[in-house]
C-alpha positions, 0 to 999 in steps of 0.5 A, spaced: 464 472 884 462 467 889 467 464 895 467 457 895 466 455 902 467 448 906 464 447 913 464 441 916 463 439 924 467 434 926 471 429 930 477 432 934 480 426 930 476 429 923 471 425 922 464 427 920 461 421 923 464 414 927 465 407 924 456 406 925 454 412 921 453 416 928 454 423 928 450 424 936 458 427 938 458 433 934 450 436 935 452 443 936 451 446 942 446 453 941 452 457 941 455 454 935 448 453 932 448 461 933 454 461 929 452 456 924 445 460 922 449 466 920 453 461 915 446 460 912 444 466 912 450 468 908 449 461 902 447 464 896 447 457 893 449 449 897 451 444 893 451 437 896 451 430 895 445 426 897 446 423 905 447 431 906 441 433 902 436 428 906 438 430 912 438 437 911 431 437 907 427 437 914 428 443 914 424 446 909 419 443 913 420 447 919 419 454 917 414 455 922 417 451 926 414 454 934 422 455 936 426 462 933 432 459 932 430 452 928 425 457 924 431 462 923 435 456 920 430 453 916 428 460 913 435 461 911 435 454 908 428 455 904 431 461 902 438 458 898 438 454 891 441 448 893 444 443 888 444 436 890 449 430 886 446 425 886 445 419 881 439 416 885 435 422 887 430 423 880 425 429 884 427 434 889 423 434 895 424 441 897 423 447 893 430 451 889 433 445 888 436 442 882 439 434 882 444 433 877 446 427 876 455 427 877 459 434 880 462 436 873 468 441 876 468 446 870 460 446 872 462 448 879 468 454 876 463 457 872 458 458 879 463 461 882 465 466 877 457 468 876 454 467 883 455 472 888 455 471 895 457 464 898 457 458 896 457 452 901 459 445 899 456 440 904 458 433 905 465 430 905 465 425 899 462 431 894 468 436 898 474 432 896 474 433 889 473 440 889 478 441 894 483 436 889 481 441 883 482 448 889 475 451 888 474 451 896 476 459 898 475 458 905 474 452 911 470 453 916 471 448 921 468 445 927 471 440 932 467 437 937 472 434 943 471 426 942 475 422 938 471 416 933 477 412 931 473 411 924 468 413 919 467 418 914 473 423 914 471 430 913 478 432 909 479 428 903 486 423 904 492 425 898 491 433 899 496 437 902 494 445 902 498 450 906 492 454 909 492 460 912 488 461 920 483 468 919 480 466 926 479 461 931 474 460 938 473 455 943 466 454 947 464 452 953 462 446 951 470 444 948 467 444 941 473 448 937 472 452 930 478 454 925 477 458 920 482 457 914 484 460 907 489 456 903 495 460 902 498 463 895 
C-alpha cells in the first residue's frame, strides 16, 4: 500500500507562485534541494496536473546532466512513472508517463492500495481535490521567507483538517519545511 504525499515550496503567505506567475522566491537553496532529491528518490509514481508536468519535464533531459546533484535528481525522476492530467497534452514527451484526460478519485484510491512506496501529487490545483476527498497521507512543505500577496494557493481554500507535526527544520537561508500527517 502506498502513502499519498503533497509537497509543495511556497510563500510564507502559502503561495506557489505571485500574482504574475514568478515563483523565483522559492528556488530552493542546495540544502533544501538536498533534502528534495531524497523525496524523489523515495516516488514510486507522480501524479501531476499539466503546468507542473512541463516544467518538470526538463528533467528527463539532464540525466547527464555534468553537475552531481542536478543529475542525481534527474535520474530519480527518470526513474519514477508519472501520470500527467491534463486534457490538452495528447503525447508525453518523457519516458513512463501516462497522460490521462481528468483525475478520476477512485482511480487515485485504487493506486494507493496497489502500489507500494510513495506516490507524490504535484501541483496545487490537481492536489485539492485529492486533499477534499482524504487521500493525501502526509504533507510536506516548504516555506520560503517572502510574502507574495496573491497567486496560486498551495492548499485548496474550503478544507479544514486537524494535522499532526511529525517533523520540522529551519535553513540557513530562512526557508522553513513542516511535515504534517492528518490527525485521526
Amino acid at each position: 500500500m502506498a502513502e499519498i504525499v503533497y509537497a509543495m515550496l511556497m510563500s510564507a503567505d502559502g503561495y506557489i507562485n505571485d500574482v504574475d506567475g514568478r515563483y523565483d522566491f522559492a528556488m530552493p537553496s542546495d540544502e533544501v534541494f538536498a533534502e528534495t532529491l531524497v523525496l524523489a528518490r523515495e516516488v514510486t509514481l507522480d501524479i501531476m496536473g499539466r503546468r507542473i508536468y512541463d516544467e518538470m519535464a526538463v528533467w528527463d533531459e539532464w540525466v547527464d546532466h555534468e553537475q552531481q546533484d542536478l543529475r542525481d535528481y534527474a535520474r530519480a525522476w527518470a526513474d519514477g512513472d508519472k501520470i500527467v492530467v491534463s486534457r490538452t497534452l495528447e503525447q508525453p514527451r518523457t519516458l513512463r508517463t501516462r497522460v490521462v484526460p481528468e483525475l478520476d478519485l477512485a482511480e487515485i484510491a485504487r493506486l494507493k492500495r496497489e502500489v507500494d512506496g510513495i506516490i507524490a501529487i504535484s501541483g496545487p490545483t490537481l492536489a485539492a481535490s485529492i486533499i477534499r476527498a482524504g487521500l493525501v497521507d502526509e504533507f510536506r512543505l516548504w516555506a520560503a521567507p517572502v510574502l507574495v500577496g496573491g497567486g496560486t494557493r498551495a492548499l485548496p481554500d474550503g478544507v479544514r483538517l486537524n494535522l499532526e507535526l511529525r517533523e520540522s527544520k529551519a535553513y540557513a537561508d530562512g526557508m522553513t519545511y513542516a511535515r504534517y500527517r492528518p490527525r485521526g
